[in-house]
N, C-alpha and C positions, 0 to 999 in steps of 0.2 A: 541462456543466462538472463537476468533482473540486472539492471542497473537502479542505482535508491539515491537520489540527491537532497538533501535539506537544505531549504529556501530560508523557509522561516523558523528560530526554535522557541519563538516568545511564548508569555501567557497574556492575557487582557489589555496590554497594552505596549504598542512599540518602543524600544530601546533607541541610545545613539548606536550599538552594536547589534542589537536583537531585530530583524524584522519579526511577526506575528505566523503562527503557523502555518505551513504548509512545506510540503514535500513533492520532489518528481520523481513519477516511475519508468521505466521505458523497459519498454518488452518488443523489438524487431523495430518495425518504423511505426510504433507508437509511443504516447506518451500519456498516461495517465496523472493526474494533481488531485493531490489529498490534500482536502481543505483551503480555503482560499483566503488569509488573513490582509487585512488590508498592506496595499503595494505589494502584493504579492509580484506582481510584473518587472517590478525592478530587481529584485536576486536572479529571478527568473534568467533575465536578458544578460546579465552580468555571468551566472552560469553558461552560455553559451549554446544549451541545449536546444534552441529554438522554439518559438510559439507553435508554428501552424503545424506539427504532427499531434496534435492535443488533441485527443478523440473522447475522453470519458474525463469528468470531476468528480470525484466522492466527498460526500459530506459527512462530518461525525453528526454535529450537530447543528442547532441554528444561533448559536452565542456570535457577536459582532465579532470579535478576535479570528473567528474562524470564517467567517466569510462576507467581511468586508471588501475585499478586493475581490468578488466577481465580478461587477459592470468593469473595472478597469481590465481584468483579463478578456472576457467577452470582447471589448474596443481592439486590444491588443492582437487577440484571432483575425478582425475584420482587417485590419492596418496589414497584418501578415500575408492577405489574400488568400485566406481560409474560405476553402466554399463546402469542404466535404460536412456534414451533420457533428455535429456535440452533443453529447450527452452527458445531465447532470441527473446523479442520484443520490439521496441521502433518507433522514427518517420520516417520518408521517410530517406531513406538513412542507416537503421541500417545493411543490410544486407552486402551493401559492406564495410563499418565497421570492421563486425564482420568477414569479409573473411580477410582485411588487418591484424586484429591480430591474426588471425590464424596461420601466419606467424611465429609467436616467438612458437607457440602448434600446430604443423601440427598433429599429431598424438593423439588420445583422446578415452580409453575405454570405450567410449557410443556415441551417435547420437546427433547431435548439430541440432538444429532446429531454424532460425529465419525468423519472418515475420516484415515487415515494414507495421506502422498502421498509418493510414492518422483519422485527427478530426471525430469523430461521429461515428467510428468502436469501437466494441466491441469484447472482449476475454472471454475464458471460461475456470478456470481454481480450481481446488479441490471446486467445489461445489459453486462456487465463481462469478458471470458478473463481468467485469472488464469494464471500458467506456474509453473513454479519448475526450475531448475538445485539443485546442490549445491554447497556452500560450503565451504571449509577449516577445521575448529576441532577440537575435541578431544571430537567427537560429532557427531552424522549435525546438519547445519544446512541449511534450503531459502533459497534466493534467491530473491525473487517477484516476476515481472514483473505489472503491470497493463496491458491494454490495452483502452482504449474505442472501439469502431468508430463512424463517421458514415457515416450513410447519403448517398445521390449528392443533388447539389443538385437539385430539382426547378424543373420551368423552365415559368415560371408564362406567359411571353410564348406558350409554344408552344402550351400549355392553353389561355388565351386565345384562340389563333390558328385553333386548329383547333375551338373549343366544346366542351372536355369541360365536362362537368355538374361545378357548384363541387363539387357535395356527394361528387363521386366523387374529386377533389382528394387529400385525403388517403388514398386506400386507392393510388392508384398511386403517388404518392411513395414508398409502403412494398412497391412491389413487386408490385402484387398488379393482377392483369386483371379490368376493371369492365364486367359488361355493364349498359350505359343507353341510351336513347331509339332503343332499336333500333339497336344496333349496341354490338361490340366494341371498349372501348377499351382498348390496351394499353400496359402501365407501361412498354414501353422507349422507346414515345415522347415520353415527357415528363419523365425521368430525365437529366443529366447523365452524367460520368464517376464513377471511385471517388475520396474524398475522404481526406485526412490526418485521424484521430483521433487519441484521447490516450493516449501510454505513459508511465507510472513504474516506476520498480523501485524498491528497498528491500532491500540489502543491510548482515549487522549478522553479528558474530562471524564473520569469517571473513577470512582472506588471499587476495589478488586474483587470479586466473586467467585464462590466456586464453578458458577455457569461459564463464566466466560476464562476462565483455569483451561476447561472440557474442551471451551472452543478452539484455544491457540495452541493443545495438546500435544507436543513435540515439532512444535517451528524451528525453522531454522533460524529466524531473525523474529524477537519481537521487540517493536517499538513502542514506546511507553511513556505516557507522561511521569515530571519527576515534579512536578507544581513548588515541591518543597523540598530542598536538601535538607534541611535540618530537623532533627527529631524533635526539636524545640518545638516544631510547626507541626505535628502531628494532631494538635487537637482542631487546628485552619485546617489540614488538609480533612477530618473527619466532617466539620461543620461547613466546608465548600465544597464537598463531595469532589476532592482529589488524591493524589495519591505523593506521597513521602520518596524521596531515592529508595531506603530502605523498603517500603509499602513494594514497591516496583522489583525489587531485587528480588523479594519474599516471592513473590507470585511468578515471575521470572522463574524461578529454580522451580516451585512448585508443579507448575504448569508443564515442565521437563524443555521449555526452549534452549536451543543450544547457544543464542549471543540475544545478547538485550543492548540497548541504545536507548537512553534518557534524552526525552526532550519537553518542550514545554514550561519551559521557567519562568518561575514568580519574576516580577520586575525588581521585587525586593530583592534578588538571591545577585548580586552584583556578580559573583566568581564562582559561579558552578563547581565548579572544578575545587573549590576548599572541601566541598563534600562528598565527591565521588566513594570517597574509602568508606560511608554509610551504604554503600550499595555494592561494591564489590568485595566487602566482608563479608558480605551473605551470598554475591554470586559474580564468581570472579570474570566471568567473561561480560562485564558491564560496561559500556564505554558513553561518553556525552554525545548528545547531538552538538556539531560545530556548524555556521552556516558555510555551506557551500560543499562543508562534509559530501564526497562522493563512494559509494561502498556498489560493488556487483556480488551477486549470487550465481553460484553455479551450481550446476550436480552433481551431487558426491560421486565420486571416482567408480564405486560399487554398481 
């Protein structure tokens, strides 16, 4: 299972209620952060999830909102007694980025690692393919798929049936040919078919495309910027290259994801939530990003 926390659901600039984007993932005893808007450390600590299991940052883009709070998270790993490696990756350009703010954190008890990912590259992180398409905005932005694969159901009756050794049990569940008590046991007999795992995406600054539709193509969760609740703002959210509740809803259904989550709000938009019913008139499984909002994924029952 995915555990999905939001930190931050601002857009351009912090609220008394809004901190600025970013979100935590955690997959086993890691944690991965999407986007690091300034103070990002303090939701953070107040979630209770802890700093030092943070092994990967994704980047959308390089706009301030989204990653002003790296040198403060960076401090915050070192303060932790973080020594195992981090890695930051985002679009063309993150590296010299991440070398200008190093400036304010020259010194770090562990290994910084970043790679800059161009559309159609893929990452590979706790168990996890990670994708990214490109996005619409007023600089190179990635769109990031998440996909968690499940292994084939292993069939414990057949094991039984035929006597494999318990202790061999787990190594052919995973694939793998056991030789035990004099003879060959092999994983395809005691394996099932391929099984449904877990997709999210997480789309933010950017206007909705058929390309990136293709990308997030029956997720189970996609997350969405909503820049604008009101249709009034449809012509800001065209000329700021963002996207409407309803823009989000539309592409939502389109794209066939099964739950969408709005986040990303104008500082204008005081009460979200007067506008939600623009976005779940078009797609009713639509809910707000709230801060501290916590949501898990698991694998369909099938």
């Amino acid at each position: 299972m995915i555990d999905i926390a939001f930190l931050g659901t601002g857009a351009m600039m912090p609220t008394s209620t809004r901190w600025l984007s970013s979100m935590l993932i955690r997959l086993g005893d890691q944690l991965a952060l999407f986007d690091v808007g300034e103070g990002t450390q303090i939701p953070w600590r107040e979630q209770g999830w802890g700093l030092r299991r943070l092994s990967l940052i994704c980047l959308s883009h390089h706009h301030a909102d989204h990653i002003a709070g790296i040198p403060g998270v960076l401090i915050g790993l070192a303060n932790a007694e973080r020594t195992e490696p981090l890695t930051i990756i985002g679009p063309k350009g993150t590296r010299a980025l991440v070398t200008g703010l190093r400036e304010a954190v020259p010194v770090l008890p562990y290994d910084l690692r970043v790679a800059d990912l161009a559309p159609g590259n893929t990452w590979a992180w706790a168990d996890m393919a990670i994708s990214v398409t490109a996005g619409i905005h007023r600089g190179p932005v990635l769109l990031y798929r998440f996909d968690l694969p499940r292994s084939p159901r292993f069939l414990v009756e057949q094991a039984e049936a035929m006597g494999a050794p318990r202790e061999s049990w787990s190594q052919l569940a995973h694939g793998e040919d056991v030789m035990a008590d004099g003879r060959l046991w092999r994983s395809s007999d005691f394996v099932g078919g391929s099984r449904l795992g877990i997709s999210f995406g997480i789309m933010t600054d950017t206007r909705p495309t058929e390309q990136a539709a293709e990308h997030f193509r029956g997720s189970d969760l996609l997350v969405a910027e909503g820049t604008y609740g009101d249709e009034g703002d449809l012509a800001n959210a065209i000329q700021n290259k963002h996207m409407t509740f309803a823009e989000a809803a539309t592409f939502a259904r389109d794209a066939g994801a099964r739950r969408l989550i709005l986040t990303h709000f104008s500082p204008k938009m005081l009460a979200p939530a007067d506008y939600l019913e623009n976005a779940t008139r078009v797609f009713p499984d639509a809910q707000l990003a709230t801060p501290g909002l916590e949501l898990t994924l698991n694998y369909p029952d099938h």
